[in-house]
N, C-alpha and C positions, 0 to 999 in steps of 0.2 A: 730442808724447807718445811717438813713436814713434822720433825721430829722422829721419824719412823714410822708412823702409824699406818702410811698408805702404800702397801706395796703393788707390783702389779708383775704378772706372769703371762703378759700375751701369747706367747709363741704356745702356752700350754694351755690355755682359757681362750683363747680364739678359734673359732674354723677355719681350717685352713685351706686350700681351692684342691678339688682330689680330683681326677677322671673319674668319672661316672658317680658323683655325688649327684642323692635325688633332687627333681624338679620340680617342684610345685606348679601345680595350676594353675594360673591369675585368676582367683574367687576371694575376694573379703572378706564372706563368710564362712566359707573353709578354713579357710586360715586360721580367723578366731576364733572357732567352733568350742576352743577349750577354754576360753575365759569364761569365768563367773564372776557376777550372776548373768540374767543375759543383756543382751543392748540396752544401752538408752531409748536407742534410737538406729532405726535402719531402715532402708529406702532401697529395695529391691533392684528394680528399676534403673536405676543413676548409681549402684553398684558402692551405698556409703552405709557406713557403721560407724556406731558412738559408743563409748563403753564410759560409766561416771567410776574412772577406777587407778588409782594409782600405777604411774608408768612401770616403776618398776614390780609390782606384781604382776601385772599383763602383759607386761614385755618377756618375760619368759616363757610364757604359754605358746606364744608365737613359731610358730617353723624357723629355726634355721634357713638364711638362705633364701627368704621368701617375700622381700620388698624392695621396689627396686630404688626408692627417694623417699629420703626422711627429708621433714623440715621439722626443726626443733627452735620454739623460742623460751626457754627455760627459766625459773626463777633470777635473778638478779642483786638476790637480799639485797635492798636498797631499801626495805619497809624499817629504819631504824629511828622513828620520831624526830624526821629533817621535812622541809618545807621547799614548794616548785611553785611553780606561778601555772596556773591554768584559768585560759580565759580572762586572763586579766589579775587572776584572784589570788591570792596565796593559799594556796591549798596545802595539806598532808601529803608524804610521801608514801604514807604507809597503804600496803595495798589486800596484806591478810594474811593470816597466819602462814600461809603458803610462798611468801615470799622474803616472813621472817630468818633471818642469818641463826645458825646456828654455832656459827667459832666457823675460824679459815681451816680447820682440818675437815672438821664434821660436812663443810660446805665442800670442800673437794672431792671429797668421796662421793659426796652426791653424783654430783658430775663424772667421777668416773665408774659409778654404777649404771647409770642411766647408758653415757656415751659405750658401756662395755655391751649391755645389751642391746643395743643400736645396729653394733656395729656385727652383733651375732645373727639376727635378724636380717639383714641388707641381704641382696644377691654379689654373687661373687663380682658384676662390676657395677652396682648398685653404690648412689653416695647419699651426704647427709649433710644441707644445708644448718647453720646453727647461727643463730640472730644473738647480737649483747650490744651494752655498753662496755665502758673500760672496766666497770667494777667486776665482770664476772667474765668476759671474751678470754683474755689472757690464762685462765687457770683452764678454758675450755683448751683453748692453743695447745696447752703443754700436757694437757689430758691424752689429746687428738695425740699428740706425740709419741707418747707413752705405750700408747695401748696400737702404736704402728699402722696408725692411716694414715693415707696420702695426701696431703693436706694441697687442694688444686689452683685453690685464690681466696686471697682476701677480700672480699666487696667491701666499699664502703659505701655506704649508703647515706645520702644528703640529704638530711628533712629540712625540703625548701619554705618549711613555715615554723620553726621551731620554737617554744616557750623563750622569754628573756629568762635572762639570768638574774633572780632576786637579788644577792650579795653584793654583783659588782668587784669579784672578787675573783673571779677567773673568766676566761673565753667562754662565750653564751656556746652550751651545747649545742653542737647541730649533725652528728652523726653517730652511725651505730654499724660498728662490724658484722658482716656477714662471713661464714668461715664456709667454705664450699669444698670437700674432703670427699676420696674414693674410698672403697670398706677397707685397702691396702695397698702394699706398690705390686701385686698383679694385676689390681683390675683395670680394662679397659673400658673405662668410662666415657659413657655418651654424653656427647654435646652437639648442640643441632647449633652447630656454627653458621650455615648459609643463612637460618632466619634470624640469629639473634644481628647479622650480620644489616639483614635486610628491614630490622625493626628498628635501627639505628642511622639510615641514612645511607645505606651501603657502604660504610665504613665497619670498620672493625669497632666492636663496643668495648667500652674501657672498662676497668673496673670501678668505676666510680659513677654510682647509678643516682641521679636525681630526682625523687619523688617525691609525693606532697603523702604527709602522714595522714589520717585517716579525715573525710572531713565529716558533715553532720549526716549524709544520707547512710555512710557505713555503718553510724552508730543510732540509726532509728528504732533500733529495736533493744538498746540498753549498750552501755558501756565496758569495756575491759581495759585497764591500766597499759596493757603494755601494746595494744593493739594495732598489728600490723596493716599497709595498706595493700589493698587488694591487688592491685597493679605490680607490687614488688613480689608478691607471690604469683602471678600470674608469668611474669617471665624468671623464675625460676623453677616453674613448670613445666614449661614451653620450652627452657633452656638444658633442659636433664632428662628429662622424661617419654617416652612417646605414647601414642595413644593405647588405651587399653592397660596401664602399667599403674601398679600399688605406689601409692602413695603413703605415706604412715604421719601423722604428729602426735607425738608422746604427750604436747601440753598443749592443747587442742583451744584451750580457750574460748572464743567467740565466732570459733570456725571459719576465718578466712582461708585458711588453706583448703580446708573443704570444698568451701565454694570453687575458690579456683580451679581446684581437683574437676570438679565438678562440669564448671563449664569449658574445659580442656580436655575432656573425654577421658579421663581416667578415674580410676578408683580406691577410697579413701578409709583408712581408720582414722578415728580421733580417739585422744585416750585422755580423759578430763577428770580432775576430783572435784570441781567447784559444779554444784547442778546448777544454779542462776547463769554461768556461762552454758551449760551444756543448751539450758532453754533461750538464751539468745539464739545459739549457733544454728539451734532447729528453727526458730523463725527466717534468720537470715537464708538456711539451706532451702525450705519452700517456698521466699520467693525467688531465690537463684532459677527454680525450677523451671517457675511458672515464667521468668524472663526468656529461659531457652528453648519451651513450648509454645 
């Protein structure tokens, strides 16, 4: 597939679960204590940190072992000079250097650098939510594979309001895989089955989750391309995580995870290179606040 360029040595570049491997405190800024330079942005208080810094430099500074829920919505290279409709309009696809393709090799490896320290990071039953389209989910899939995590469900997620399709020329997009994975086949990963059970009607919840994408109160304070809606984050917080526990996102963006973090009692890193997102996320994080005070 690859030509050879991508090799991968899990079983010897992974941690592996030992008896009496140490425990980290649940502190945020403990954690990051070794990242430079220092925060964006941090809030004592509500237990959140912003770092404007390349995932994978700041991802290794990280503890071992020491987050319990990643959510990761990662580049897409899809910024290739093609055309969407938003708002009616024909717009650009292109979204910023950051999202430009660099060749399908160079772009895999991304992914399995990222997804490798991800997964060194987690706790031993700690998992890792990851958001795509079809252009980039699938090489995440075989990535997840690779590098021997448990891969728990697929979500699809249904965006009940979605862009038409300019062309006419294939099925109007209207979904985006969510790939929900344990750090390996040890962990025993938590799932708060009785509420996702009870937020659903007392039925069991399928995986097939229908949300409405972001609409204009999410985006009052500036815009992000690929931006998730708050509600899809909020029960995958509520559905993995329990109160007081690390939460991490590598491409932090416009900080919904945050918030949700946030107003779900748990505690958050974001790891961002774009500072005009970092300065939405911190808008939208003070008035999360001021909502739950």
């Amino acid at each position: 597939m690859l030509n050879g360029l991508v090799t991968i040595q899990p079983k010897t570049n992974m941690p592996t679960i030992q008896k009496g491997k140490t425990v980290y405190r649940k502190d945020v800024f403990r954690l990051t204590k070794n990242i430079p330079p220092k925060p964006y942005f941090e809030d004592r208080k509500h237990k959140i940190i912003l770092f404007n810094e390349n995932c994978l430099k700041a991802l290794p500074l990280i503890p071992e072992n020491s987050v319990d829920m990643i959510f990761a919505d990662p580049p897409y290279f899809l910024s290739n000079g093609g055309f969407t409709c938003h708002a009616g309009k024909k717009v650009s696809v292109n979204k910023g250097k950051w999202d430009a393709s660099k060749g399908k090799e160079e772009n895999y490896r991304f992914v399995l650098d990222w997804l490798r320290e991800c997964q060194r990071v987690l706790t031993p039953n700690g998992t890792i939510w990851v958001s795509g389209t079809s252009h980039i989910i699938y090489a995440i899939g075989y990535a997840m594979q690779q590098l021997e995590y448990k891969i728990l469900n697929d979500i699809a997620w249904f965006k009940v309001n979605p862009p038409p399709n300019l062309s006419c020329r294939y099925f109007t997009h209207s979904t985006e895989i969510v790939l929900w994975a344990a750090k390996n086949k040890h962990s025993k990963h938590y799932f708060n089955y009785p509420l996702m059970k009870k937020l659903n009607n007392n039925k069991q919840m399928l995986s097939l989750w229908s949300i409405r994408a972001p609409g204009r109160e999410e985006k009052k304070y500036g815009k992000h391309p690929t931006q998730k809606p708050l509600a899809l984050l909020q029960r995958i917080i509520l559905a993995s995580t329990k109160k007081g526990d690390v939460v991490l996102d590598p491409f932090s963006g416009s900080g919904t995870t945050g918030i949700a973090t946030c107003r779900e009692g748990r505690q958050y890193i974001g790891l961002e290179l774009e500072k005009s997102y970092l300065n939405v996320s911190i808008k939208r994080l003070k008035d999360s606040f001021e909502d739950k005070e």
